[in-house]
C-alpha positions, 0 to 999 in steps of 0.5 A: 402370708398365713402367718402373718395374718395371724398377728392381726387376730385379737386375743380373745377370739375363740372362733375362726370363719372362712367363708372362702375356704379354698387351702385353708391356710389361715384356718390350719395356721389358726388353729396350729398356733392356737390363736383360736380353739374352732373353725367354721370352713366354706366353699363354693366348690362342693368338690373341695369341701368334700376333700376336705371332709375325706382329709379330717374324717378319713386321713388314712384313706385318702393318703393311700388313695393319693399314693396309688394314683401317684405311682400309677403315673409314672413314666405316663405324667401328662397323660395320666393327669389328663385321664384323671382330670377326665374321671374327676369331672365325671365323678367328683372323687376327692382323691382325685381332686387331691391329686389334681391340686397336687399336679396341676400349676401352682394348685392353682383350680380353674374351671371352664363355663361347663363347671368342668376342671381344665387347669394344666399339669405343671410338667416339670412336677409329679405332684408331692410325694406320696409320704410328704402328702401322707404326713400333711394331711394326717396334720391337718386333720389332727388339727382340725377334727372335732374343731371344724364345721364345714359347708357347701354354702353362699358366703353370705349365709355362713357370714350370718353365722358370725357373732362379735367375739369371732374373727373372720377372713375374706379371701373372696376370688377374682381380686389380688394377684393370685386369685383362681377363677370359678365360674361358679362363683361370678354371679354371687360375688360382684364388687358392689355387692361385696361392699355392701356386704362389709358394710352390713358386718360393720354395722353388726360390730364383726371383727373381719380380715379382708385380702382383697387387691394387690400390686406388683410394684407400681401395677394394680391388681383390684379394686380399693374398697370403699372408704367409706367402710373405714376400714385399715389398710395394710400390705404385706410383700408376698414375696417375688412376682414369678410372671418378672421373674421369668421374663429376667425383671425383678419385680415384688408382690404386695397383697393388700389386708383390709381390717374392720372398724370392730377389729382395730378397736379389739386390737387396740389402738397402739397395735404394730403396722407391721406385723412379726414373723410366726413360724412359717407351717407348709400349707396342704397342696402346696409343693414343698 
């Protein structure tokens, strides 16, 4: 879908904000296919901002540091994951977060009350291999060294920095179809507070992209946003529901695009619907 959220930015954006970082994707996308020349990215979590800054700052290091723990599993998966995931909530190690992410189901995070990672292995992988992760990651960081700001903050503070020849996603959690769930994030971001959010950046003429709910076929997943935002609806198909397709349905996903007012108005009123297909890039975390 990063790539389709790419036909959405204006010509003239030079500067991308994400204050809900999580893979990056649109960022990396962004910055491939040179739709804007810098990034700022933001997390909640400190854990994945710090692997974030180990993949730009130290590619090399963190590849090797990968492919040891990648072939220390072998022939002991679980329980290898399981001792990992111990060592990573006791420590925090950015390799071991990046092998966690690589392992876990649909790197997907999840956390429990404590803060501390519990999401399962996916069994039937090993996570990637060591030289298609070693490869991602050195194009990450080519991408995005010396381009990108990184921070540790609310979404709120790094949404201050924004100014009107920016463009900014919204890729809040807890909405949609597949959102992580991170406690630390449920006392900044409640649905009215998001609004009202929005609705400050509108009246400061920001250009924004939200992804926000979902549906699979006539299911809702979400929350709508105000309508009194004034803010252009659009769907985008992501592809197959996996949950129907294990249970023998064939049943498609839709995740909703919500664009600001200052946005439609740098894109013109003429602009496409429906958006053309870029190139698609194989995003970091993700099995190929």
């Amino acid at each position: 879908m990063a790539a389709q959220i790419l036909t959405f930015f204006p010509d003239d954006a030079t500067r991308l904000l994400e204050p809900f970082a999580g893979s990056a994707a649109v960022a990396l996308a962004g910055l491939h296919h040179k739709k804007v020349a810098s990034v700022v990215l933001n997390d909640a979590n400190s854990a994945l901002m710090a692997l974030w800054a180990a993949i730009i700052d130290h590619p090399d290091e963190i590849a090797a540091q990968y492919r040891a723990l990648w072939i220390q599993q072998q022939g002991q998966e679980r329980a290898f994951y399981d001792t990992i995931r111990a060592e990573f909530n006791r420590t925090h190690h950015p390799d071991h977060f990046l092998y966690l992410l690589a392992r876990c189901v649909k790197a997907s995070v999840r956390y429990n009350a404590q803060g501390e990672f519990n999401q399962s292995p996916d069994n039937r992988r090993k996570g990637a291999q060591p030289d298609t992760m070693r490869d991602q990651i050195a194009h990450a960081s080519r991408l995005l060294i010396n381009r990108t700001s990184l921070h540790n903050l609310d979404y709120r503070d790094v949404l201050d920095m924004a100014v009107q020849s920016d463009i900014v996603y919204l890729d809040p959690p807890y909405q949609g179809v597949s959102k992580s769930r991170d406690p630390r994030y449920q006392a900044s971001i409640t649905f009215e507070g998001f609004a009202r959010t929005l609705h400050t950046l509108n009246e400061r003429g920001i250009s924004y992209i939200v992804s926000y709910d979902g549906r699979t076929d006539a299911k809702i997943y979400g929350a709508r946003l105000p309508a009194e935002l004034d803010l252009a609806h659009i769907e985008l198909e992501a592809g197959r529901s996996s949950q129907a397709t294990l249970l023998g349905r064939r049943a498609h996903t839709f995740e909703s695009l919500y664009l600001s007012p200052a946005l439609m108005s740098r894109l013109g009123k003429d602009m496409h619907v429906a958006p053309h297909t870029l190139p698609r890039q194989l995003q970091l975390f993700e099995s190929p």
